[in-house]
N, C-alpha and C positions, 0 to 999 in steps of 0.2 A: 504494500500500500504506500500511497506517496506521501512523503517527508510534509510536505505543507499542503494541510486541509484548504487551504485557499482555491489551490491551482485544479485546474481541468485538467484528467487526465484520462484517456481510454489509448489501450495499445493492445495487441495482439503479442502474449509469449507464452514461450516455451512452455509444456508439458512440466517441469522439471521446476520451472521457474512457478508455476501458479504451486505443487507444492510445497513447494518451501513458504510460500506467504498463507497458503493454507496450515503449514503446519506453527507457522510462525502466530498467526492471527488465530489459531482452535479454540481458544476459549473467549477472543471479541466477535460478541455478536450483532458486529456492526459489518463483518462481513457473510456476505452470503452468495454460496457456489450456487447458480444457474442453469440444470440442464434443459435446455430447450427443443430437446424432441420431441417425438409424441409420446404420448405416454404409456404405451406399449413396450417401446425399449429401453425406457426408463426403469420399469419395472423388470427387466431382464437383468439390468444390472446397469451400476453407475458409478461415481465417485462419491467416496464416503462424503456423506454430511450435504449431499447437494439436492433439493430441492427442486421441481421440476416445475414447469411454465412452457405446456406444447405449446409453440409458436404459432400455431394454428393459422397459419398464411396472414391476410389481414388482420385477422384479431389481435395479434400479437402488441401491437402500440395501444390498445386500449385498456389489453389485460397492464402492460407495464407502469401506463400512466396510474394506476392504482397500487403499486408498490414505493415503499420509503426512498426518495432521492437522498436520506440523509446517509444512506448507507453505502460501502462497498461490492462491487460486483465482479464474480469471476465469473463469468458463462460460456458455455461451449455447446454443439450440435453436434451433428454424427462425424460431420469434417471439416470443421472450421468456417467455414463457406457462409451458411447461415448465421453463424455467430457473427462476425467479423461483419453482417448488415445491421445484427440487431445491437450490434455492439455502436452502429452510428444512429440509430436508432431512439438510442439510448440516452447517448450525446446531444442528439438534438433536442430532446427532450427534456436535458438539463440534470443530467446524472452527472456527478463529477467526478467516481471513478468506479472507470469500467473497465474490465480485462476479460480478451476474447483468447482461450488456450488452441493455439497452433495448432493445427490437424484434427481438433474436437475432438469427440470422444476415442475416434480410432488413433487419433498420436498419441493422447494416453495411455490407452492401451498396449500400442506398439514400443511403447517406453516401459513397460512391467510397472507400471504405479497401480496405488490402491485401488482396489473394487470392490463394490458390495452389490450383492445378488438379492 
C-alpha cells in the first residue's frame, strides 16, 4: 500500500508482489482482495481472504460504486485483462488505491501462491 494516503494510486503487479502486501496488511482491514469472476470459479477456488464481486459485464460500476472508497484494493480476474479495466474503472470513480495482480488469477496460480478451495 502506498507510503502517502494522499496520492492516487492504481498499478498492475506482480503475483508475488500483491502477496507480500497481502501478507504485510493481514490483519488491516482497510485492505481488501477483489476476485472479480463469476462466481462459479470463485467458488472453485481462490486466494485466501479474497472476497468476490462477479463483474457481471455492465453491472460491475454500479455494484462498485457501492463499496468503501476509503479502503484499499487488490483485484484480479481469471487473466489480468479484466482486472486491469476495472482497475480504471475504479480510478475513475475515485478509488485511491487500486492494484490489479498480473496475469489474475492464472499468474497466481502459475506462481504456486496461496489457495483456498
Amino acid at each position: 500500500m502506498p507510503e502517502s494516503e494522499n496520492k492516487q494510486s492504481t498499478e498492475t503487479i506482480w503475483p508475488e508482489e500483491a502477496l507480500k502486501i497481502i501478507e504485510e496488511h493481514k490483519d488491516n482491514s482497510n485492505l481488501v482482495i477483489l476476485d472479480v469472476r463469476p462466481e462459479d470459479e470463485f467458488e472453485v477456488e481462490h486466494i485466501p481472504g479474497a472476497i468476490n464481486l462477479d463483474y457481471d459485464g455492465h453491472e460491475f460500476k454500479k455494484k462498485v460504486e457501492k463499496i468503501d472508497k476509503g479502503k484499499s484494493y487488490i483485484i484480479y480476474c481469471r487473466s489480468g485483462v479484466r482486472g486491469e479495466y476495472f482497475m480504471g474503472i475504479m480510478k475513475d470513480l475515485g478509488f485511491p488505491h487500486v492494484y490489479n495482480i498480473l496475469g489474475g488469477f492464472v499468474g497466481w496460480k502459475l506462481s504456486k501462491l496461496p489457495l483456498t478451495k
